[in-house]
C-alpha positions as CSV (number, residue, x, y, z in Angstrom):
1,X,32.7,27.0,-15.7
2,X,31.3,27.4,-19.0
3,X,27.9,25.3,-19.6
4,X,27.8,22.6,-21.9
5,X,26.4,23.5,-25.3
6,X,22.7,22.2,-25.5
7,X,20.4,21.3,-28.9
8,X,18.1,23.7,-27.5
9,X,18.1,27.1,-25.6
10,X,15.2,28.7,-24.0
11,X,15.3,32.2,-22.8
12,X,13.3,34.0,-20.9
13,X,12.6,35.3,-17.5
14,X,12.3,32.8,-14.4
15,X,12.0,32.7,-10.9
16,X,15.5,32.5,-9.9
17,X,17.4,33.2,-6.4
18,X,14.0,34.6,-4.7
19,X,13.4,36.8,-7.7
20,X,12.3,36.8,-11.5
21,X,15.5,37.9,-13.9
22,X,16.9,36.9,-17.0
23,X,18.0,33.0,-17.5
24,X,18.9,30.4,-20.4
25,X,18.0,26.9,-19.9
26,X,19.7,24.2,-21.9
27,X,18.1,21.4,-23.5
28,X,19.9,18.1,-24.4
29,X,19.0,15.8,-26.4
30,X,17.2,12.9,-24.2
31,X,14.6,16.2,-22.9
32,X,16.0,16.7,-19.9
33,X,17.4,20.2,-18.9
34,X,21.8,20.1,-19.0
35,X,22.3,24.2,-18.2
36,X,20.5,27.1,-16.1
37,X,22.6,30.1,-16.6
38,X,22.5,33.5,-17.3
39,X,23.8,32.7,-21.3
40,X,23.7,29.1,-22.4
41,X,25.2,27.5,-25.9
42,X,23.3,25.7,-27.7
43,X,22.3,24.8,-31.7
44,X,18.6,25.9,-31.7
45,X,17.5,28.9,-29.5
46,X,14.0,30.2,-29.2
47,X,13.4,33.2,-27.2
48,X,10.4,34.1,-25.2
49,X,11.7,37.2,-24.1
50,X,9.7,39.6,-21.3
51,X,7.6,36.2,-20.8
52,X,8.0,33.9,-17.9
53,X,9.1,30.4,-17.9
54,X,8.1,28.1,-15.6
55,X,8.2,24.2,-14.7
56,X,5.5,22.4,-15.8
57,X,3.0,21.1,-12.9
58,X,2.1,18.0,-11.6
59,X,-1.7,16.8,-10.3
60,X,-1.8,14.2,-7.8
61,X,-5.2,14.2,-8.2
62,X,-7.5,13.5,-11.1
63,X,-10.2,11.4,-12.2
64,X,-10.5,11.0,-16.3
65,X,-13.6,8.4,-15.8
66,X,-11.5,5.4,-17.7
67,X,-12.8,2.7,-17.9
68,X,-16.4,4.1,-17.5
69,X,-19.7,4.5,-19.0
70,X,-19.7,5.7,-22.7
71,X,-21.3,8.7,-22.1
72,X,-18.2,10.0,-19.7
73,X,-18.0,13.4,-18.8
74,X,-14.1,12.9,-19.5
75,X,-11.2,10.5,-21.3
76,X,-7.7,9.8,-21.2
77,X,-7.4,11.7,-24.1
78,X,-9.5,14.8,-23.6
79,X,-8.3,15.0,-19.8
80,X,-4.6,14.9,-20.7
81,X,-5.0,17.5,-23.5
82,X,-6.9,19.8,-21.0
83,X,-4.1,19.4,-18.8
84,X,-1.2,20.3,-20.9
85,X,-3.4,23.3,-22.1
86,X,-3.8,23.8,-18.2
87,X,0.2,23.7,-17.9
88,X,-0.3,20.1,-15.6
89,X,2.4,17.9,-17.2
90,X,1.9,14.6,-15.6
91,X,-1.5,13.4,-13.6
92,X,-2.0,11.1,-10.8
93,X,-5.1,9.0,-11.9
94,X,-7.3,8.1,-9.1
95,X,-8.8,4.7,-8.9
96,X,-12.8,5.1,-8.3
97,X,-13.7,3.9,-11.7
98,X,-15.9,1.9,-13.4
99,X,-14.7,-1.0,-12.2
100,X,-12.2,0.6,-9.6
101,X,-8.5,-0.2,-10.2
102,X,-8.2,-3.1,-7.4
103,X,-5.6,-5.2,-9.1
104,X,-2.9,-6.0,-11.0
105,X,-4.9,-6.8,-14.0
106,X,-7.2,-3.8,-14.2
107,X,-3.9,-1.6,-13.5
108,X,-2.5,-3.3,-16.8
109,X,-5.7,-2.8,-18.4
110,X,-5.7,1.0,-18.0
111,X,-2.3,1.7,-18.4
112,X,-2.8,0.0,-22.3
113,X,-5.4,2.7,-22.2
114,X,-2.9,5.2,-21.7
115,X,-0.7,4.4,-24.5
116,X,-0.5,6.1,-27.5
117,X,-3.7,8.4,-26.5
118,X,-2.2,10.5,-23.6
119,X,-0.7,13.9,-23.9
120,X,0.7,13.7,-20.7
121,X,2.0,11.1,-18.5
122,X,0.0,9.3,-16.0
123,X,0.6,7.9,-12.7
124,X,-1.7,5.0,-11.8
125,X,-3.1,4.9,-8.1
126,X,-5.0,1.8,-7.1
127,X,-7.7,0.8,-4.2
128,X,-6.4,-2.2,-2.0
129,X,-9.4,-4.3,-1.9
130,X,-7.5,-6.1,1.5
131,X,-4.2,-5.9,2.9
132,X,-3.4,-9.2,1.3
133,X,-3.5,-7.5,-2.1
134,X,-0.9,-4.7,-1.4
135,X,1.9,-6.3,-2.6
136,X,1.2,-7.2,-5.5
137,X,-0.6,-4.4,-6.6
138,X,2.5,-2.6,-5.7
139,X,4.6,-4.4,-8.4
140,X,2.4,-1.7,-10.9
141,X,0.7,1.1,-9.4
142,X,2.2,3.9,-9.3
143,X,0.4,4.9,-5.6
144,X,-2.6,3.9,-3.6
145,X,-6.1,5.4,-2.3
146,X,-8.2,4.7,0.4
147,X,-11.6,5.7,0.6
148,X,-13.0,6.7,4.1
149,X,-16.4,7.2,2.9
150,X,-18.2,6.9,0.1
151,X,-18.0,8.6,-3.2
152,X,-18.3,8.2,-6.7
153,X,-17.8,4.8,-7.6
154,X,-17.0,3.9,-3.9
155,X,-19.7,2.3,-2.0
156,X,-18.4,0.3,0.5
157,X,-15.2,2.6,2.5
158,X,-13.0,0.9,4.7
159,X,-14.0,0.4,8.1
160,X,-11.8,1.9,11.4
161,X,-11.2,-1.6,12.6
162,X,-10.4,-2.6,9.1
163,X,-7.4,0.0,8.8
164,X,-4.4,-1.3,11.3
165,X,-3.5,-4.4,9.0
166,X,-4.1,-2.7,6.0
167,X,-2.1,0.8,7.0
168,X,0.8,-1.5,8.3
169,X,1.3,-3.6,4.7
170,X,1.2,-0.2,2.8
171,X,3.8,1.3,5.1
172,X,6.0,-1.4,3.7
173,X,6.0,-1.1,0.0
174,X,7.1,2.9,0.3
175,X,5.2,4.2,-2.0
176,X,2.5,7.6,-1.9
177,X,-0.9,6.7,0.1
178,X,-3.4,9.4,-0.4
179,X,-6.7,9.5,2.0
180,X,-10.1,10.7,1.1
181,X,-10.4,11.4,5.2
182,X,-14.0,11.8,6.2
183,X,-16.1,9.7,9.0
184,X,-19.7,8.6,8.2
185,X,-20.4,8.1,11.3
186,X,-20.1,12.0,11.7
187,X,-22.6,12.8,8.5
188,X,-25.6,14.2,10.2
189,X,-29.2,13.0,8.5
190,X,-32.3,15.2,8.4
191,X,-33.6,16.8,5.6
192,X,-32.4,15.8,1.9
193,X,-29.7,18.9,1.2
194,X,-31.0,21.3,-1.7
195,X,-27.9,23.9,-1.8
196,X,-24.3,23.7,-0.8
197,X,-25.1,25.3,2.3
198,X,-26.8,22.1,3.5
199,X,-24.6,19.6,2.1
200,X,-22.1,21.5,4.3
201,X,-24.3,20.8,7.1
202,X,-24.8,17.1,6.2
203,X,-20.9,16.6,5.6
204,X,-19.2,18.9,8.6
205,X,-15.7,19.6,9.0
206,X,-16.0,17.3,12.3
207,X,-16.1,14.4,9.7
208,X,-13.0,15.1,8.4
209,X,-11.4,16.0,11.8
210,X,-12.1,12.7,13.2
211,X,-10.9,10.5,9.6
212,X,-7.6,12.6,10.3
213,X,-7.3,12.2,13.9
214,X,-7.7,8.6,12.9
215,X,-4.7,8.2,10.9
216,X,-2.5,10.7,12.9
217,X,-0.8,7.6,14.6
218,X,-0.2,5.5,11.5
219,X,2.8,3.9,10.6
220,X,5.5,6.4,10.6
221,X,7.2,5.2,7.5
222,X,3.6,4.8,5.7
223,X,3.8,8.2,3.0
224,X,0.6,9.4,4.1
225,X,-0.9,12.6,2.0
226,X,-3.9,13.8,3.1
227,X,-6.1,14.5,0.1
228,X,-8.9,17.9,-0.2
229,X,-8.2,19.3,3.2
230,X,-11.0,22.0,3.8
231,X,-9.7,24.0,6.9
232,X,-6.8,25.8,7.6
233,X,-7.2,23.8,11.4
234,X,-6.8,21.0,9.6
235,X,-4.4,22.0,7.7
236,X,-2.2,23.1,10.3
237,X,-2.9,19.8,12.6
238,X,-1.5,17.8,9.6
239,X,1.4,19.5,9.1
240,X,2.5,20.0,13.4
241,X,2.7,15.8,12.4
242,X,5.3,15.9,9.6
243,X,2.4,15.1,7.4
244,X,1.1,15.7,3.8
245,X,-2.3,17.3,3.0
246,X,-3.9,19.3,-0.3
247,X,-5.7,22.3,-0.9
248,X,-8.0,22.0,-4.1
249,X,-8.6,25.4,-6.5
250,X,-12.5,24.9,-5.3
251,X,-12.2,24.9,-1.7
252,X,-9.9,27.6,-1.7
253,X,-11.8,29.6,-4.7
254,X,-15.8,29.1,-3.5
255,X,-17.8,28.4,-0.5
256,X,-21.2,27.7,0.1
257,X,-22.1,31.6,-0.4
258,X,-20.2,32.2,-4.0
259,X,-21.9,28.9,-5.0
260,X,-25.0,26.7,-4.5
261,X,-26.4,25.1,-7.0
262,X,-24.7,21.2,-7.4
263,X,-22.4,22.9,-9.9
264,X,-20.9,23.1,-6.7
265,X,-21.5,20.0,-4.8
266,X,-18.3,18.1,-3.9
267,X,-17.2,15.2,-1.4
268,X,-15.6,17.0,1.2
269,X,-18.2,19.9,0.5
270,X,-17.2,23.2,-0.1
271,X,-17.2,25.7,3.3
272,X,-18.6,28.7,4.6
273,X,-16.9,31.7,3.0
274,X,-15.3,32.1,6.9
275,X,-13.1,29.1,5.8
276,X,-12.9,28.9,1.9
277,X,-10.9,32.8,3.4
278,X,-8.9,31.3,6.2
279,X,-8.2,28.5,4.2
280,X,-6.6,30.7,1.3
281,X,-4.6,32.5,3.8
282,X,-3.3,29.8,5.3
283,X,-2.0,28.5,1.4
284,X,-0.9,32.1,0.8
285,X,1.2,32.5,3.4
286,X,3.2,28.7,2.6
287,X,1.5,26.4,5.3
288,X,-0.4,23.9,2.5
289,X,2.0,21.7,1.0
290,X,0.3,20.3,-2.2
291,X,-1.9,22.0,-4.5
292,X,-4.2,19.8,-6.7
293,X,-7.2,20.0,-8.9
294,X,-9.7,16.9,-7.7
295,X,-10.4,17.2,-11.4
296,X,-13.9,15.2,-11.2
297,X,-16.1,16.1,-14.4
298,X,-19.7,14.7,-14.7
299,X,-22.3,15.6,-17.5
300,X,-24.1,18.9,-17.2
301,X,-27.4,17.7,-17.4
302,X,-26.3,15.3,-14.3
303,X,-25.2,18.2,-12.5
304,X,-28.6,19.9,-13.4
305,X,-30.4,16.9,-11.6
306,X,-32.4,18.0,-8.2
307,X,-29.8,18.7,-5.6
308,X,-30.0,15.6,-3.8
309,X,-29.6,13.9,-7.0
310,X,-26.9,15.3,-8.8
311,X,-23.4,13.8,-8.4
312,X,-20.5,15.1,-6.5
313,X,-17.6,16.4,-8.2
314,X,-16.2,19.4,-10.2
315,X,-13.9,19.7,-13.3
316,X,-10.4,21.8,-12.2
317,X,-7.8,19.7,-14.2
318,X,-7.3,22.6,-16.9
319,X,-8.1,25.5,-14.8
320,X,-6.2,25.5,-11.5
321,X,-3.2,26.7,-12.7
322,X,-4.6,29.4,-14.8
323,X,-6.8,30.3,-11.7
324,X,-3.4,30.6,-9.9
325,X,-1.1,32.1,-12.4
326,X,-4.1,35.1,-12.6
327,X,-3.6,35.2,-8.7
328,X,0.0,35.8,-8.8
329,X,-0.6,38.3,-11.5
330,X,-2.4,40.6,-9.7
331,X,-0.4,40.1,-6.9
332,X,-2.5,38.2,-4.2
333,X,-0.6,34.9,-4.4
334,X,3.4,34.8,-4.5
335,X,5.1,33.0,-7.4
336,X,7.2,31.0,-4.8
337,X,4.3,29.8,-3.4
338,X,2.6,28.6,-6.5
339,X,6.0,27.0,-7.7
340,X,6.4,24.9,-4.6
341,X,2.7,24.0,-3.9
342,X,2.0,23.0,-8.2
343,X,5.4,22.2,-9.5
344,X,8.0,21.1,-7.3
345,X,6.4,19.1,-3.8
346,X,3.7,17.4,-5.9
347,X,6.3,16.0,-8.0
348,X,8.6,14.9,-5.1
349,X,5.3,13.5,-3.6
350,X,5.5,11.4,-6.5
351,X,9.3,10.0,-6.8
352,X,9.2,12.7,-10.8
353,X,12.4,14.1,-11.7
354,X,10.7,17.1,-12.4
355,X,9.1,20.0,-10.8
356,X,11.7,22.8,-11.0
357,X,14.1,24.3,-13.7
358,X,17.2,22.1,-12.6
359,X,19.9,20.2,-14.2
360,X,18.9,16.6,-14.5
361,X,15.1,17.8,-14.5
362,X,12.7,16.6,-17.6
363,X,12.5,19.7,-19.6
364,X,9.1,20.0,-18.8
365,X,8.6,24.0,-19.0
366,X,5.8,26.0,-19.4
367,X,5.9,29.8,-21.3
368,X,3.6,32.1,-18.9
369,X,2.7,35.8,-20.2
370,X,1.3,37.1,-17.3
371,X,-0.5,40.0,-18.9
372,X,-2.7,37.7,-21.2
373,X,-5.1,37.8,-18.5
374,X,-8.3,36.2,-19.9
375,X,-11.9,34.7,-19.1
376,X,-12.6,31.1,-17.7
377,X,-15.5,29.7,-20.3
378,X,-16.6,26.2,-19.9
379,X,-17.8,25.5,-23.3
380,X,-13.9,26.3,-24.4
381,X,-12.2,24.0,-22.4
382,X,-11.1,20.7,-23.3
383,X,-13.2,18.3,-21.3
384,X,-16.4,17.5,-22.9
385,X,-18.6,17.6,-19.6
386,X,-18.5,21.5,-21.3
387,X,-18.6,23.7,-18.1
388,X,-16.9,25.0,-14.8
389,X,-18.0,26.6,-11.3
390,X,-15.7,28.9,-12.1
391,X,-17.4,30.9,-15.0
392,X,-16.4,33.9,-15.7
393,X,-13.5,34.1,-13.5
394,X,-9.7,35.8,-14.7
395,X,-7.4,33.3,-15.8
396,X,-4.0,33.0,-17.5
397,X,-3.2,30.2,-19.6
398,X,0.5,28.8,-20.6
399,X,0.9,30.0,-23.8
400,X,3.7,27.2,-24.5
401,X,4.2,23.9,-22.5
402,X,7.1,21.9,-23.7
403,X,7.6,18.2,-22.8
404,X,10.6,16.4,-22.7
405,X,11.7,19.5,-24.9
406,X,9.0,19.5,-27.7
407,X,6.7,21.6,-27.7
408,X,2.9,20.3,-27.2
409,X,1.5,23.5,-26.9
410,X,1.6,26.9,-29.2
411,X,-0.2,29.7,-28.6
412,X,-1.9,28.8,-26.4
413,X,-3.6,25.8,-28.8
414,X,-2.6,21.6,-28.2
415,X,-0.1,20.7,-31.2
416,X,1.4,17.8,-29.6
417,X,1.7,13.9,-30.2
418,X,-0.1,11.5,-27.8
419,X,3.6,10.4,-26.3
420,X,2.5,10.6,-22.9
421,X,3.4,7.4,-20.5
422,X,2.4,5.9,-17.2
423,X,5.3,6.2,-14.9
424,X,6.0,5.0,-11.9
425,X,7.8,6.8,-8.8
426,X,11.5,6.8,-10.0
427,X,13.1,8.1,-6.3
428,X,11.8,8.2,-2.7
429,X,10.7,11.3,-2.2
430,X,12.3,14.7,-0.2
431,X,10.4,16.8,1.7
432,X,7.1,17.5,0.0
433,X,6.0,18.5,3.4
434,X,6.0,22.3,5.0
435,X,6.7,22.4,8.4
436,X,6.0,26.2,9.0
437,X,4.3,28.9,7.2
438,X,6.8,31.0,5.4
């Protein structure tokens, strides 16, 4: 059957049917894609030829530090426009902010934040303050997060014998409930930390083994989504439970060796170099389901503070894709891996009709050339906090991102319109989980 004529073609080369080959996709009118086929009709055309087109991502997790102080390492506006230059075409806006998103009224206050100043869209997560709150916030986020220990803007984490009530109200208002997992009752004390190395020490991997083990028996129709996983143990013991978990660019980029100054302090810290590698290998081969940036700028001269001083956190928003696509490019990371773990399971996670190159999809698509292969430099990237632990390293930026079937980025240079809008999930999700390494 002959495809329907579309306002606009794009053609290129995508991932189609286990391999890259030529396709058209078809563009109606409302943005959304109406035709994937080898030659589409349509009124405009605009041919990327030998380049790669690819769905846009989605980032479950971000922080753009609104509301906050006014010296913010990050806004709505600059963190959106870093991630459509990063190829990230909606966010999932955490709720640790200044004051935390804990109800309906501060959800309404930074969604009019959102409007007219995003480049992208935004999904709102908020922080039950008590289980008698879940409902109603549910009436506007667009998720929740639950803080097992502290962390920026998080002093106060919920309590094990606070969790059953609360756990059981979220499991019935079916929507995404991501977990910062670790226990502070298994932070060792001693010396104050002065590298990486130590903070490891200070924040073990048995701290977030026993938050998981915790939660392992929650409420089965709860849609749990372990958040920063840092070992492929974990990994694997989340997904033998039908669960969700992510793998952030840092913890599977750096470890305590590549990295120890606080540009690389985070909450869960980064790991040995043992496993940051088995880790990796255990996103390579398909067993992580979610890939996500923790995007979680501060100002460099914060950073800079004495170890024990400086804040936890890293910016990744613009950069994990481009880390990735440079992975695929020189061939130690398949594109079917990146696809699912970025584009399409993130999305689900979130209820987004987008994700993948399919009829009905937004036309959310990204133009890749994977030989631009280029240099990651802090000072040129969007966010104003104006650096990255990952100086230096080989990247590949979009060179187009379209959204909704305009085009909000040119060569590799922001040209869009702040249309961006909070959403909300719009379906109950498939499976965004992996059951085996493929």
């Amino acid at each position: 059957m002959r495809p329907p004529e579309a306002e606009l073609v794009l053609a290129g080369r995508a991932w189609v049917g286990g391999r890259l080959q030529p396709v058209e996709i078809g563009l109606d009118g409302e943005g959304r894609i109406c035709a994937v086929a080898r030659t589409v009709p349509g009124q405009r055309r605009h041919d990327v030829g030998e380049k790669v087109l690819l769905p846009a991502a989605t980032d479950v997790h971000v922080h753009l530090r609104e509301p906050g102080p006014s010296d913010a390492a990050e806004s709505i506006v600059t963190g959106t426009e870093g991630a459509a230059l990063g190829g990230v075409g909606l966010v999932g806006e955490m709720p640790n902010t200044e004051p935390p998103t804990t109800s309906p009224e501060r959800l309404e206050e930074k969604a009019e934040r959102v409007h007219g100043r995003a480049a992208v869209d935004v999904l709102l997560y908020a922080a039950p303050d008590g289980p008698e709150t879940v409902r109603r916030l549910a009436l506007h986020a667009g998720g929740f997060k639950l803080y097992l220990s502290p962390t920026t803007g998080i002093d106060r984490p919920w309590a094990a014998s606070e969790l059953g009530p609360l756990l059981s109200e979220l499991a019935r208002v079916d929507l995404p409930v991501a977990v910062h997992a670790e226990d502070p009752a298994c932070f060792r004390a001693g010396a104050e930390p002065a590298d990486t190395g130590a903070w490891d020490e200070a924040r073990p991997t048995e701290a977030e083994a026993a938050a998981v083990v915790r939660l392992l028996d929650a409420p089965r129709s709860l849609r749990l989504h372990f958040a920063h996983v840092t070992t492929a143990g974990l990994v694997r013991t989340i997904r033998d439970r039908s669960l969700s978990s992510e793998a952030t660019a840092h913890h599977l980029l750096l470890s305590t060796t590549t990295v120890r100054s606080a540009l690389g302090k985070v909450n869960p810290p980064l790991r040995s170099e043992v496993e940051r590698a088995a880790l990796w290998e255990e996103y390579r081969s398909g067993g992580v389901a979610v890939l996500a940036s923790d995007h979680a700028p501060h100002p460099r001269a914060a950073k800079d503070l004495p170890f024990p001083l400086a804040p936890s956190g890293v910016p990744g928003l613009q950069s994990t894709m481009p880390l990735m696509l440079a992975r695929v490019a020189r061939g130690d990371l398949g594109l079917s891996v990146l696809l699912q773990t970025a584009c399409d399971r993130p999305a689900r996670l979130l209820g987004q009709p987008m994700g993948r190159l399919s009829v009905g999809h937004r036309a959310n698509v990204l133009v890749v050339d994977f030989r631009a292969r280029t240099r990651l430099r802090g000072e040129r990237l969007r966010s104003p906090c104006g650096w990255t632990p990952f100086e230096g390293a080989e990247v590949v930026f979009p060179t187009e991102h379209w959204r909704d079937g305009e085009r909000i980025v040119e060569d590799g240079e922001y040209v869009g319109r702040p249309h961006g809008r909070v959403v909300r999930p719009e379906f109950a999700p498939g499976a965004v989980r992996t059951t085996t390494a493929s």
